[in-house]
gemmi code that builds the backbone of each chain (N, CA, C; Angstrom):
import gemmi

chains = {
    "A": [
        ("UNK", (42.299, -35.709, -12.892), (43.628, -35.167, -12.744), (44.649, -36.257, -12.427)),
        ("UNK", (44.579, -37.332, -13.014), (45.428, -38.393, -12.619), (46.828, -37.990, -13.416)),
        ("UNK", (47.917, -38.418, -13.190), (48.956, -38.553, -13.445), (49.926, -39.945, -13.001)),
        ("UNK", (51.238, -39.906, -14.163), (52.091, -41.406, -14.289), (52.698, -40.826, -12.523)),
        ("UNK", (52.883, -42.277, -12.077), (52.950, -42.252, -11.159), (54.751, -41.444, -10.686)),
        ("UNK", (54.972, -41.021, -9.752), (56.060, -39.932, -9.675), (56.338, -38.996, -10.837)),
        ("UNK", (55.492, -38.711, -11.644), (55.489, -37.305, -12.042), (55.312, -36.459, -11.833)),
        ("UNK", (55.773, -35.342, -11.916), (55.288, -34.130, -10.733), (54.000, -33.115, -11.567)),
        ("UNK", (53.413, -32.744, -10.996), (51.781, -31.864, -11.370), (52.233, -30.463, -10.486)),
        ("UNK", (50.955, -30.116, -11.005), (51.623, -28.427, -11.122), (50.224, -28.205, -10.455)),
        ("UNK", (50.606, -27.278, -9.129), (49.858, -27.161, -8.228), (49.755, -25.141, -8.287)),
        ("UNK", (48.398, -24.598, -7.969), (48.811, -22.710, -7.628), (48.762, -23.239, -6.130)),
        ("UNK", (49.247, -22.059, -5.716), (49.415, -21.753, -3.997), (48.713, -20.525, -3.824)),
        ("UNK", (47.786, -20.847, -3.210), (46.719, -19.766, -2.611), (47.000, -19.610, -1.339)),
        ("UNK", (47.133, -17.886, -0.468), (46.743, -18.044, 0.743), (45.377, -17.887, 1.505)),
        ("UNK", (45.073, -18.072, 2.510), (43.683, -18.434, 2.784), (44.001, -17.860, 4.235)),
        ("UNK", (43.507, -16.740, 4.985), (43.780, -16.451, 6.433), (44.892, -16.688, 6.590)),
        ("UNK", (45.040, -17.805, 7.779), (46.494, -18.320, 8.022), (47.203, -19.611, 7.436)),
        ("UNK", (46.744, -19.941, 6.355), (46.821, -21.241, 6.039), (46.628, -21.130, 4.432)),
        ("UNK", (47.884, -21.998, 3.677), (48.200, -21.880, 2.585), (47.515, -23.222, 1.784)),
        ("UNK", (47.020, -22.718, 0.881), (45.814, -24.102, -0.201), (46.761, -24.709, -1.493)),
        ("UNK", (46.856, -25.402, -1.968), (46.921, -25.881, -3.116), (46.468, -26.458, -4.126)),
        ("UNK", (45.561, -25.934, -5.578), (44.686, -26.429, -6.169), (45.357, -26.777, -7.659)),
        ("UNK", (45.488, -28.082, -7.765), (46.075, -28.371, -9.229), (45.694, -27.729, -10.519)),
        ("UNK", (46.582, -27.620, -11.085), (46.256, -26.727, -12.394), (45.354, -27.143, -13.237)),
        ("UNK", (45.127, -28.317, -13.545), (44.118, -28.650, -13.906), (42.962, -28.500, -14.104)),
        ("UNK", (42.441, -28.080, -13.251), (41.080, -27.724, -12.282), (41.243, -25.902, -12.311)),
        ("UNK", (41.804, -25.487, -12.648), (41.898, -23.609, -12.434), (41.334, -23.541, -14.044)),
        ("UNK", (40.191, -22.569, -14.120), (40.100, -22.233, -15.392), (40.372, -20.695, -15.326)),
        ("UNK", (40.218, -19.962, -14.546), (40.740, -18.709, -14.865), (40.745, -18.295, -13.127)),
        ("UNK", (42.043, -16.987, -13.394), (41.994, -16.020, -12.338), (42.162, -14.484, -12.267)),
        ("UNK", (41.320, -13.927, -11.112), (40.717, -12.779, -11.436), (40.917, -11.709, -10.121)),
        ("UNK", (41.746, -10.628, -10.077), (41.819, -10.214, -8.909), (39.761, -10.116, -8.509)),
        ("UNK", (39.766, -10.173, -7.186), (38.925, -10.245, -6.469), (37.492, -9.937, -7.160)),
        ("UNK", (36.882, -10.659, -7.772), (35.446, -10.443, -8.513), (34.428, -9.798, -7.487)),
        ("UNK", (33.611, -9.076, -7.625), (32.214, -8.573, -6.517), (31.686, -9.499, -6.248)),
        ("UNK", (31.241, -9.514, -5.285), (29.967, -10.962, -4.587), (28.178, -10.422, -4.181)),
        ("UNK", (27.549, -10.706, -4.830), (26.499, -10.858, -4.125), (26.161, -11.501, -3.003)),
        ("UNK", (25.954, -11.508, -1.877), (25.476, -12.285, -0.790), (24.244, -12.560, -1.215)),
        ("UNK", (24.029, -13.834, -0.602), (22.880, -14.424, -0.179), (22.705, -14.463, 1.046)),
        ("UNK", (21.408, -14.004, 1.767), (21.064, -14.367, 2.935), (20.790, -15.933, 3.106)),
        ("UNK", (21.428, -16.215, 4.481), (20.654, -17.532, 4.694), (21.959, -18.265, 4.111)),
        ("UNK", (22.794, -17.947, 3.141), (24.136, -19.232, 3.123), (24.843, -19.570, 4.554)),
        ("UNK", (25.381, -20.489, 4.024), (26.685, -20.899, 5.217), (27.649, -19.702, 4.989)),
        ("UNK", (28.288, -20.117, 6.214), (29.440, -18.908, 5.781), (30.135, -18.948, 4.937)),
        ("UNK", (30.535, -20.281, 4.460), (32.014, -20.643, 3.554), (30.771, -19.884, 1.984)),
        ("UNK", (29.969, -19.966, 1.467), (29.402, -19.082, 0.569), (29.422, -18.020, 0.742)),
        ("UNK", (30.015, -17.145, -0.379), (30.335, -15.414, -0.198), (29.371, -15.162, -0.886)),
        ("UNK", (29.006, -15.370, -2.079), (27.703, -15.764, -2.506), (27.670, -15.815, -4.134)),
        ("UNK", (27.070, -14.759, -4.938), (27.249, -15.082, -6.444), (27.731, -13.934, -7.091)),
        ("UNK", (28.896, -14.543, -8.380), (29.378, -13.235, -9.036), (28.738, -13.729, -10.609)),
        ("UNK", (29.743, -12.809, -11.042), (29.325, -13.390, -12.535), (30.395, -13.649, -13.505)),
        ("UNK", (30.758, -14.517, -14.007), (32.041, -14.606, -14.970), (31.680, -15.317, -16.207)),
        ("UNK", (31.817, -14.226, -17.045), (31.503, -15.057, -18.283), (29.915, -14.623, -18.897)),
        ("UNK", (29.395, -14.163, -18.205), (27.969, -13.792, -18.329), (27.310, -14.519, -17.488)),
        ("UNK", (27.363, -15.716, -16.945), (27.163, -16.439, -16.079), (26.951, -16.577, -14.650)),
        ("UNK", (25.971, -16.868, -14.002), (26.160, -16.560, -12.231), (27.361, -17.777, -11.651)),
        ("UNK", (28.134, -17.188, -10.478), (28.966, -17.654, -10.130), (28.735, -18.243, -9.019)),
        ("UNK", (28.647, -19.332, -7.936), (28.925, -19.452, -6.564), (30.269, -18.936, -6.021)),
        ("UNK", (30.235, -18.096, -5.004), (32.259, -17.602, -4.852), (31.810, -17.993, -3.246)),
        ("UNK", (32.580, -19.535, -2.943), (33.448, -19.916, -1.348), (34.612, -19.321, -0.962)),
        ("UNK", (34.403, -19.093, 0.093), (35.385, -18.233, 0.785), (36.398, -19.439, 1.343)),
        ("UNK", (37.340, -19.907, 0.846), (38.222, -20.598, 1.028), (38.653, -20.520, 2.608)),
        ("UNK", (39.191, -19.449, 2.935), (39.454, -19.242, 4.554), (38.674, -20.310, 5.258)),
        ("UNK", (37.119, -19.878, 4.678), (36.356, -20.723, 5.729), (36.331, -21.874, 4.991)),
        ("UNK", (36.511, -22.344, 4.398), (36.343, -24.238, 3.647), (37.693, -24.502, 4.875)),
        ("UNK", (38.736, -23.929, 4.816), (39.815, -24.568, 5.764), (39.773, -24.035, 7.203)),
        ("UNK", (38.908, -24.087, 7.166), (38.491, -23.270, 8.777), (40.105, -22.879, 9.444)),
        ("UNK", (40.362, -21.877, 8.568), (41.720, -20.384, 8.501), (41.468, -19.334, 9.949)),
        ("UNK", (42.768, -19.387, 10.239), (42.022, -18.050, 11.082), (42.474, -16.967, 10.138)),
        ("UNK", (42.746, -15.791, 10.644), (42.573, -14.828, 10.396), (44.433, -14.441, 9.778)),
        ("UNK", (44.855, -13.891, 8.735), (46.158, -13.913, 8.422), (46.166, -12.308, 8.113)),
        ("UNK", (47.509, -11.772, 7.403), (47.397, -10.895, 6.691), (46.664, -10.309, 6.139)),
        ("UNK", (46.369, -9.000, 6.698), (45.415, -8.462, 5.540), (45.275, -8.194, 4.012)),
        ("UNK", (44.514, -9.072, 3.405), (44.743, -9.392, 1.559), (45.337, -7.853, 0.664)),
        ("UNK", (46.296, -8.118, -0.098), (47.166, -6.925, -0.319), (46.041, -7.139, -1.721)),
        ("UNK", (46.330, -8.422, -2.172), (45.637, -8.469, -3.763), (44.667, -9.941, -4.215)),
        ("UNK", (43.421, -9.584, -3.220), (42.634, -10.806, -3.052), (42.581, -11.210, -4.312)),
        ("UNK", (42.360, -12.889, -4.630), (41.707, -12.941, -5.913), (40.238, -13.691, -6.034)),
        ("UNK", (39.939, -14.260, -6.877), (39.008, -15.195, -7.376), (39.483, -16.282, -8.000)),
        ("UNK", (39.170, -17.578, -8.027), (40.084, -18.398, -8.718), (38.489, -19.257, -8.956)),
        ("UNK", (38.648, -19.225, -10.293), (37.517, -19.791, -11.276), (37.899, -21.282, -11.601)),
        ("UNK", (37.676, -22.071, -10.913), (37.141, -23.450, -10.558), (36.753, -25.051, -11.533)),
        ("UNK", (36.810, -25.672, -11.381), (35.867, -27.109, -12.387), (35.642, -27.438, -10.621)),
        ("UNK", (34.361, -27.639, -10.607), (34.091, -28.743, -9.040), (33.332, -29.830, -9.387)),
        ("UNK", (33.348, -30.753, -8.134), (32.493, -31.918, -8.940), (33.399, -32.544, -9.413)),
        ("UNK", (32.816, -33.837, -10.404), (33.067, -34.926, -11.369), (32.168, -35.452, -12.483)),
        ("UNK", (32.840, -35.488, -13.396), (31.981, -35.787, -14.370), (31.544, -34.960, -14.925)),
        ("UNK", (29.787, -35.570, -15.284), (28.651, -34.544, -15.969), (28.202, -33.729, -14.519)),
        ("UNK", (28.883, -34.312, -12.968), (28.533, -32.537, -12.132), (29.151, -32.032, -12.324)),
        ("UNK", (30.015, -31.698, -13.263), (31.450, -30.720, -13.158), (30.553, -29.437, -13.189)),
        ("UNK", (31.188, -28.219, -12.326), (30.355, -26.950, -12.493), (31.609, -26.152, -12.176)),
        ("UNK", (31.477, -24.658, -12.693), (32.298, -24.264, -12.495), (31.701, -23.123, -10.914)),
        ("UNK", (33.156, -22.732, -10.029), (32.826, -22.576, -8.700), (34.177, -21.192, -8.805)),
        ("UNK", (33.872, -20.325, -8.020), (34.927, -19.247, -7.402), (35.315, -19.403, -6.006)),
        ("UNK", (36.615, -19.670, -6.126), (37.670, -19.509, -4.516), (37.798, -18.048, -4.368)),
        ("UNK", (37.311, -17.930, -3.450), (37.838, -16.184, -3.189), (39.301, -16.888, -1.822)),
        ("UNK", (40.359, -16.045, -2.591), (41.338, -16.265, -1.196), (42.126, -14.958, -1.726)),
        ("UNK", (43.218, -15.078, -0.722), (43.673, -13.772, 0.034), (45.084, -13.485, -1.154)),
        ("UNK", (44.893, -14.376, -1.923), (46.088, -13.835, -2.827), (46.916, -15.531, -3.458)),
        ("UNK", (47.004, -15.321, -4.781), (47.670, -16.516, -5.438), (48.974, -16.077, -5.254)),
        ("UNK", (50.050, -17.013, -4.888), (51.236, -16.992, -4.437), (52.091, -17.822, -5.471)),
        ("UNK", (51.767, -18.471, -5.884), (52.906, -19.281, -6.590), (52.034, -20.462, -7.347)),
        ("UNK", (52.923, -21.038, -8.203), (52.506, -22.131, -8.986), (53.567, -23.327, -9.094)),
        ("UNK", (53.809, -24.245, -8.637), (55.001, -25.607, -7.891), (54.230, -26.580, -8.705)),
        ("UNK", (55.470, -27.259, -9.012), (55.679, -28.498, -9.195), (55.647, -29.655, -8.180)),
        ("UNK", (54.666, -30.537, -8.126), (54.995, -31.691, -6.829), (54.649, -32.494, -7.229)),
        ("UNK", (55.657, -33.699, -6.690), (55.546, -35.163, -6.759), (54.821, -36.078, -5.801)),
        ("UNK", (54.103, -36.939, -6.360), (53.307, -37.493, -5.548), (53.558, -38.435, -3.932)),
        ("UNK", (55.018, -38.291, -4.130), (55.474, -39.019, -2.881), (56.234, -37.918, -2.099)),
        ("UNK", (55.719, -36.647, -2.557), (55.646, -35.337, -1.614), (54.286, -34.777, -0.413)),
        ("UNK", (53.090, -35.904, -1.500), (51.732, -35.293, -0.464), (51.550, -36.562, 0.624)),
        ("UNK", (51.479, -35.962, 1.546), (50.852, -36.422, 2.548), (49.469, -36.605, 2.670)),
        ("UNK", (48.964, -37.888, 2.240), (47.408, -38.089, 2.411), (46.444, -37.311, 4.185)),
        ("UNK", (45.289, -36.655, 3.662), (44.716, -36.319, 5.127), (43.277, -37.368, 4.862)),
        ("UNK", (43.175, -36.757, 3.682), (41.175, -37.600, 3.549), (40.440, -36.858, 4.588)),
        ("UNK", (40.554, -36.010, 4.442), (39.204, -35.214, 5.550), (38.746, -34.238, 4.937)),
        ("UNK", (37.306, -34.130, 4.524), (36.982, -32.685, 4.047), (37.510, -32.736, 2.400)),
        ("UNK", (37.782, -31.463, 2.557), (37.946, -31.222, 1.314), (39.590, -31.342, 0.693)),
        ("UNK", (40.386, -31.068, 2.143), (42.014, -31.221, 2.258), (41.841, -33.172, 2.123)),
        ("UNK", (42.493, -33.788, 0.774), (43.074, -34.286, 0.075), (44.665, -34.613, 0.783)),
        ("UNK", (45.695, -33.985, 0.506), (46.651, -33.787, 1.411), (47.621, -32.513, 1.984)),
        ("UNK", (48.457, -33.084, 2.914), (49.551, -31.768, 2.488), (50.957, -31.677, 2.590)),
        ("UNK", (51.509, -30.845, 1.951), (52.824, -30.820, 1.095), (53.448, -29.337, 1.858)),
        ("UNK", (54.722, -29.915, 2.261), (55.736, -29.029, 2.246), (56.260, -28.173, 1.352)),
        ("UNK", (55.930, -26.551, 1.379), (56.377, -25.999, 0.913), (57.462, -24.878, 1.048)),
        ("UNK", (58.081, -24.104, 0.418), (59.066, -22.921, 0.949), (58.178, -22.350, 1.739)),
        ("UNK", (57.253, -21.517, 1.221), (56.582, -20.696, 1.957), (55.096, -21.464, 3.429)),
        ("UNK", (56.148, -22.793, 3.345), (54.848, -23.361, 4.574), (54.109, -24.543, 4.016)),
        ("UNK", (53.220, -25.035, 4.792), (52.572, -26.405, 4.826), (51.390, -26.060, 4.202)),
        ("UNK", (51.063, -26.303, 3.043), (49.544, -26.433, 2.091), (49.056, -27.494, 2.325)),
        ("UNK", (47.838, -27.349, 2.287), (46.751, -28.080, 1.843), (46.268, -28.453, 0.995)),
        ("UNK", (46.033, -29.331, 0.119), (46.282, -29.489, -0.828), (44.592, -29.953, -0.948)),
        ("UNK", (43.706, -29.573, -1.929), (42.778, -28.746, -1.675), (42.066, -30.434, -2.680)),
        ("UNK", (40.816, -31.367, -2.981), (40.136, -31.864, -3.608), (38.886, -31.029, -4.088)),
        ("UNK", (39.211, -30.780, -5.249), (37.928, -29.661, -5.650), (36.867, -30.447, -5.945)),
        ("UNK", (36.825, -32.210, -5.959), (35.459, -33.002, -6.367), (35.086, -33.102, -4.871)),
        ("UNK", (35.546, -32.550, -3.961), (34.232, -32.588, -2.341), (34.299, -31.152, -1.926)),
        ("UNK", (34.205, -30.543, -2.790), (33.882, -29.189, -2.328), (32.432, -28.953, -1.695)),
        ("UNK", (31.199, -29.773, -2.410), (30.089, -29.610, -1.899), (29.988, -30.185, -0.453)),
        ("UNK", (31.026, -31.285, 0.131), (30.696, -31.836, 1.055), (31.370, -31.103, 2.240)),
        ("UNK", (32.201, -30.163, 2.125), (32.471, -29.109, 3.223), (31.991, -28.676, 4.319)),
    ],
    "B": [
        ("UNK", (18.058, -24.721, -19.621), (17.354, -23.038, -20.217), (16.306, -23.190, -20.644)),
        ("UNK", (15.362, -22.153, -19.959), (14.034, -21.447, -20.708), (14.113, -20.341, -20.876)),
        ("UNK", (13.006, -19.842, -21.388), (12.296, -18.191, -21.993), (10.993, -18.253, -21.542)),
        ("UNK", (10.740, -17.364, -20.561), (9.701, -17.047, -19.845), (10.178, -15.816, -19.340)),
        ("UNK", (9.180, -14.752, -18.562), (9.161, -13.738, -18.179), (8.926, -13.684, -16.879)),
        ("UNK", (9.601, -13.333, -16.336), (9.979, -12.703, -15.019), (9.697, -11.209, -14.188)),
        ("UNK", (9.424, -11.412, -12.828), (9.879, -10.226, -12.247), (10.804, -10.115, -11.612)),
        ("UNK", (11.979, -9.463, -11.421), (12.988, -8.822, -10.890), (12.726, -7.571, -9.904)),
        ("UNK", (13.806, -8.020, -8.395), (13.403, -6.828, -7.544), (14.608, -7.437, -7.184)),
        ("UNK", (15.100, -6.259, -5.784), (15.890, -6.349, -4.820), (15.870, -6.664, -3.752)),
        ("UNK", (15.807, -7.303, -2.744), (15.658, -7.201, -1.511), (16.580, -7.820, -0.508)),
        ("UNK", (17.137, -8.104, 1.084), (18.090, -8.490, 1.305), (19.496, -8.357, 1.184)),
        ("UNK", (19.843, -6.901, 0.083), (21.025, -7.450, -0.696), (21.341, -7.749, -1.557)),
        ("UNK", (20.172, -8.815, -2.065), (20.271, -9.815, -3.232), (19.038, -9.123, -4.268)),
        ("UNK", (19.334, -9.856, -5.696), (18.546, -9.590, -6.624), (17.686, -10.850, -6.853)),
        ("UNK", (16.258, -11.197, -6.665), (15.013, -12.024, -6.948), (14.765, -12.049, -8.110)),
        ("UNK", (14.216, -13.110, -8.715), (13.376, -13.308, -9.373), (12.209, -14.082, -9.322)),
        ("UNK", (11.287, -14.191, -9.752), (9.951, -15.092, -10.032), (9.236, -15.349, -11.265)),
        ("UNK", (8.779, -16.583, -11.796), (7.718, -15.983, -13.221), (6.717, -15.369, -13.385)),
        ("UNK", (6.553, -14.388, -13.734), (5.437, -13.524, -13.683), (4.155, -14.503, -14.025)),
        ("UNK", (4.024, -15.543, -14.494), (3.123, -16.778, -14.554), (2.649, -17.375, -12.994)),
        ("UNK", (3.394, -16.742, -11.864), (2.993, -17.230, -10.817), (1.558, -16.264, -10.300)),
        ("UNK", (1.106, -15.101, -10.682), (-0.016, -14.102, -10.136), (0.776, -13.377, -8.885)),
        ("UNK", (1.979, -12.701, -9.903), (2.611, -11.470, -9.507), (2.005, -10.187, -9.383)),
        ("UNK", (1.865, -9.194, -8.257), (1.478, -7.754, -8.079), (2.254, -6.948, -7.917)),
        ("UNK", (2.666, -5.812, -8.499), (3.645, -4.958, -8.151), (2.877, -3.924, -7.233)),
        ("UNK", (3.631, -3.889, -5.959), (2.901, -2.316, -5.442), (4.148, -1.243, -5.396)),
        ("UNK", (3.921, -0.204, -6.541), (5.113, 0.660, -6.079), (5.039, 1.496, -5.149)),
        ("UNK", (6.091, 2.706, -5.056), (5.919, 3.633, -4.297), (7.106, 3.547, -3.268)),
        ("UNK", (7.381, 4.341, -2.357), (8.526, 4.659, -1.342), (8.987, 3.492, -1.026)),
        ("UNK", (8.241, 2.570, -0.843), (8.431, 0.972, 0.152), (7.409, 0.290, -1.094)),
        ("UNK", (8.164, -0.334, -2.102), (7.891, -1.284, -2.838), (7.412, -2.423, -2.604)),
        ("UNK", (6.504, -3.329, -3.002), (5.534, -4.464, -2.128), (5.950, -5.711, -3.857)),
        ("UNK", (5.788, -6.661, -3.714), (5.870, -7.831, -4.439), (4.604, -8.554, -3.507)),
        ("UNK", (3.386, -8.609, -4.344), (2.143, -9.850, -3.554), (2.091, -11.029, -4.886)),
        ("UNK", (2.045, -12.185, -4.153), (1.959, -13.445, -4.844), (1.102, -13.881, -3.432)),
        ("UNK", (-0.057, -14.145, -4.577), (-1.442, -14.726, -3.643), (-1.780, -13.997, -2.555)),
        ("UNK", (-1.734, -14.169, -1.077), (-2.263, -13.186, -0.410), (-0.571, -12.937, 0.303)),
        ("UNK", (0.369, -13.452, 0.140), (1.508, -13.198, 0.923), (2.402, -11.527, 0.294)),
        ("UNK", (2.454, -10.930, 1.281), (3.525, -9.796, 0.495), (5.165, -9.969, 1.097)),
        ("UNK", (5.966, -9.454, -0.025), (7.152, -9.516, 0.307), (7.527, -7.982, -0.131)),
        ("UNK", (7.975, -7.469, 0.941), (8.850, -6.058, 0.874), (10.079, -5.981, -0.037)),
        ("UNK", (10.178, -5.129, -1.010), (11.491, -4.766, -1.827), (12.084, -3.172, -1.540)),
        ("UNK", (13.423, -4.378, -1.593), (14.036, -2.447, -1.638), (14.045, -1.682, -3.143)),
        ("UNK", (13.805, -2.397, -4.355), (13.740, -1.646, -5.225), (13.159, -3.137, -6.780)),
        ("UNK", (12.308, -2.439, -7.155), (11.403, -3.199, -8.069), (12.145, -3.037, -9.512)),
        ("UNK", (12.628, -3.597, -9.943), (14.224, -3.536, -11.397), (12.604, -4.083, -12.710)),
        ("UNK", (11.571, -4.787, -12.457), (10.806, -4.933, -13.700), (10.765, -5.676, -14.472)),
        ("UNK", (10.278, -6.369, -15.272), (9.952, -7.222, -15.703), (11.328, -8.271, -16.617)),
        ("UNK", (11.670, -9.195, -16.940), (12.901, -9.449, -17.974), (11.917, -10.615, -18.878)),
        ("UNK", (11.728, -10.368, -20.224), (11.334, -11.218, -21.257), (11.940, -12.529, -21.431)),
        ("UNK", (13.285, -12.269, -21.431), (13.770, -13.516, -22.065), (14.991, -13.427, -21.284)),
        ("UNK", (14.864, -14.207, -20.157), (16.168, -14.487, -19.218), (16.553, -16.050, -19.008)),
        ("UNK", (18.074, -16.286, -19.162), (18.891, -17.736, -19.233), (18.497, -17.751, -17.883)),
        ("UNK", (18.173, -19.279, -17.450), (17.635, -19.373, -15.913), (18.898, -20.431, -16.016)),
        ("UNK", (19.986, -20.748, -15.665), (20.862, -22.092, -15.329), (20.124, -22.730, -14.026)),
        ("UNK", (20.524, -23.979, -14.204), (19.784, -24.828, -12.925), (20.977, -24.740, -11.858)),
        ("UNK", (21.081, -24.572, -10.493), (21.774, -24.261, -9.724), (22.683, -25.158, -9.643)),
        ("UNK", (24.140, -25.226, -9.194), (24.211, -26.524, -9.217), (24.542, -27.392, -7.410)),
        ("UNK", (25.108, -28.147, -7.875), (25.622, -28.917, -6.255), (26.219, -28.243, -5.268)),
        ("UNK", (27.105, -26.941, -5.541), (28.006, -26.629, -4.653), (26.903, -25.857, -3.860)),
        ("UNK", (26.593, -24.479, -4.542), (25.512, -23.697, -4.321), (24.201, -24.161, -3.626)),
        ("UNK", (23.758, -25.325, -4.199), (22.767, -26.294, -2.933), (23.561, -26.446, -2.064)),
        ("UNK", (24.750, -26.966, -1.692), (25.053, -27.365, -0.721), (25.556, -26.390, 0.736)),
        ("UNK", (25.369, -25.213, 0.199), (26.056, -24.115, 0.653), (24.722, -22.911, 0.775)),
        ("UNK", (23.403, -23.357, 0.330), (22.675, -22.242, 0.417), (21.409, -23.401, 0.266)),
        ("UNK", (20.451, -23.722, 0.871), (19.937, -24.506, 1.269), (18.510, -24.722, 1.096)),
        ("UNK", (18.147, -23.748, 0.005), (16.161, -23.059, -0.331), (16.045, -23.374, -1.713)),
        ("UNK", (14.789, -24.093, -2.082), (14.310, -24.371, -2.973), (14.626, -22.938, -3.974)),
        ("UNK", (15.292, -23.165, -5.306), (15.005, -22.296, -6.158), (14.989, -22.791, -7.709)),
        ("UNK", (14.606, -22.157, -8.852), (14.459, -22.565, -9.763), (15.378, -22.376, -11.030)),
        ("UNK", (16.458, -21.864, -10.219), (17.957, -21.782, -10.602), (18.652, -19.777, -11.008)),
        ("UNK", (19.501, -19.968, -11.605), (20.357, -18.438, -11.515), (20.474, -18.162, -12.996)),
        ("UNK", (20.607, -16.683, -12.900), (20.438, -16.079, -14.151), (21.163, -14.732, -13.526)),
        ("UNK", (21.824, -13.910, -15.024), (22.762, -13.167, -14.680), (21.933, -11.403, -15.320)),
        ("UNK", (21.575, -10.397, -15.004), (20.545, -9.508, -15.875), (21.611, -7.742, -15.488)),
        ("UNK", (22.385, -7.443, -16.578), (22.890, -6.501, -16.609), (24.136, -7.095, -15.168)),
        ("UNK", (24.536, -7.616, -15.668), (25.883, -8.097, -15.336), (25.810, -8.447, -13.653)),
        ("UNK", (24.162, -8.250, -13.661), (24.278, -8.678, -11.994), (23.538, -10.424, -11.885)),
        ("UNK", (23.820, -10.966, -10.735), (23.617, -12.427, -10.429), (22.244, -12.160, -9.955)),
        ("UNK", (21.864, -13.238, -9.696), (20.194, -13.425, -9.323), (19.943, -14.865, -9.177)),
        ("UNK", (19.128, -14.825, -8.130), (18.671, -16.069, -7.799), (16.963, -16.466, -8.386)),
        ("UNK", (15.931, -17.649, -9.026), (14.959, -17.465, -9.623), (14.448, -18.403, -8.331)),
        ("UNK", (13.545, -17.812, -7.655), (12.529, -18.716, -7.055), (11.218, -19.026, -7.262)),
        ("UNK", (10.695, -20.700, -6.918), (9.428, -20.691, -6.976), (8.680, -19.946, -6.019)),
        ("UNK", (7.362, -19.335, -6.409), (6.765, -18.620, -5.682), (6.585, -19.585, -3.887)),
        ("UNK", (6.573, -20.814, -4.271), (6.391, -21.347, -2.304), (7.275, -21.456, -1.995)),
        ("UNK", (8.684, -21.001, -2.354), (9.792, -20.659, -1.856), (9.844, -19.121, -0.993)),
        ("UNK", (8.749, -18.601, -1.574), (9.841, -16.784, -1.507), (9.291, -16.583, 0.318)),
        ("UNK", (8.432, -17.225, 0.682), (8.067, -16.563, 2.325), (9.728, -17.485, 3.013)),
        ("UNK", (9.691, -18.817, 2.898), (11.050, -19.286, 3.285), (12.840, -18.377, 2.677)),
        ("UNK", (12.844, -17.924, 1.743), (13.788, -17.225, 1.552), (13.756, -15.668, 1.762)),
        ("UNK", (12.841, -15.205, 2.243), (12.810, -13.690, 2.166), (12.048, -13.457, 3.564)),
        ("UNK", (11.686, -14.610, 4.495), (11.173, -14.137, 6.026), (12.042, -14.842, 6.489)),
        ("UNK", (13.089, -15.344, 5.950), (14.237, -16.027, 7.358), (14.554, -15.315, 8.407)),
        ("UNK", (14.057, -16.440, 9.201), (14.114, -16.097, 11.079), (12.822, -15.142, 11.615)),
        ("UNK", (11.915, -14.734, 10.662), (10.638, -14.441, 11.095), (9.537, -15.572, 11.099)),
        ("UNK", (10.102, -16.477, 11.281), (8.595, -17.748, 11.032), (9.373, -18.440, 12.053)),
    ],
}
model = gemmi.Model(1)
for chain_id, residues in chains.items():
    chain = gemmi.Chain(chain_id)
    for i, (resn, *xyz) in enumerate(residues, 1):
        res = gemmi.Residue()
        res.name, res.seqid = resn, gemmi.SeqId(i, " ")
        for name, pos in zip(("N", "CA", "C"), xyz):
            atom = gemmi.Atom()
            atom.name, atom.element = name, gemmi.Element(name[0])
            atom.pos, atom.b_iso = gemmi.Position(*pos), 0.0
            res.add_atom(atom)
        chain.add_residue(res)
    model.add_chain(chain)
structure = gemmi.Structure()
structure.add_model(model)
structure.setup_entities()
């Protein structure tokens, strides 16, 4: 997802509990109000567990918990947000379950604030609040 | 991907699988039984055999987030499923009884 340098990239705005995500467009291959989950016993929490999209089994993370969110609004119109994770030949595709896609922004790179922790990449001032701006290649390392 | 044959059950919640190449037993009846070798595993409901099921190999996130040997996922009437090796299933299906 590289881009010329001060060009602006096109970010969705997810909310997540109390705390707003940002995952470049790039990386979104599809979205889906709230897909069913199978649980797995025995995951972490941030695993909601497996759906299916495409014919395919899904992993669906519960975003809230990747940003260790507390607790926000109750989801009017949860979704699923169908994923590339990884790099490379790991690229796999992954489901965000969060509490509702909010918007889709334009930002310039001398808008993010580097964090490097986790999976938050950086974060960016927005109208609706401070995102996180989400690295979907360390999602496994969460 | 392979093509091999499977058994499918329920239990936990979740939907199992195994290759019926492992010396699978079905015990039906009220309280459904799955025996591989002398170990039994309780099902809530025995779904039967699948011929020819896409097994995908799991990938990184899903290891990293669910932590038991398996032999990857496959999707059977629009539901998800996990495929385990049979010396997996006492570790995934007695968690917190051992």
């Amino acid at each position: 997802m590289e881009a010329r340098e001060g060009a602006p990239r096109r970010f969705l705005v997810l909310a997540a509990g109390d705390r707003l995500a940002a995952v470049e467009v790039g990386w979104v291959r599809k979205i889906f109000r709230a897909l069913p989950v199978t649980p797995l016993p025995g995951a972490r929490p941030q695993l909601l567990g497996l759906a299916q999209f495409a014919g395919e089994p899904l992993p669906v993370l519960d975003l809230a918990q990747l940003l260790g969110a507390g607790p926000g609004q109750p989801p009017r119109f949860p979704v699923t947000v169908v994923i590339w994770a990884g790099q490379d030949k790991a690229k796999e595709l992954v489901g965000l379950a969060a509490d509702a896609a909010l918007d889709l922004v334009s930002i310039t790179a001398d808008a993010l604030i580097p964090v490097g922790e986790g999976i938050v990449a950086a974060e960016v001032a927005l109208p609706q609040g401070t995102a996180e701006v989400i690295d979907v290649s360390r999602l496994e390392t969460a | 991907m392979t093509l091999q044959a499977y058994l499918l059950w329920r239990a936990l919640g979740a939907t199992w699988a195994v290759p019926s190449s492992a010396g699978v037993t079905i015990v039906k009846g009220e309280k459904p039984e799955i025996h591989v070798g002398d170990a039994v595993f309780p099902a809530d409901e025995v779904l039967g055999l699948a011929q020819e099921l896409t097994v995908r190999q799991a990938g990184r996130v899903l290891r990293a987030f669910w932590p038991y040997p398996c032999l990857g996922l496959a999707v059977v009437d629009q539901q998800p499923l996990v495929v385990l090796p049979p010396s997996a299933l006492s570790k995934v299906l007695f968690q917190g009884e051992s």
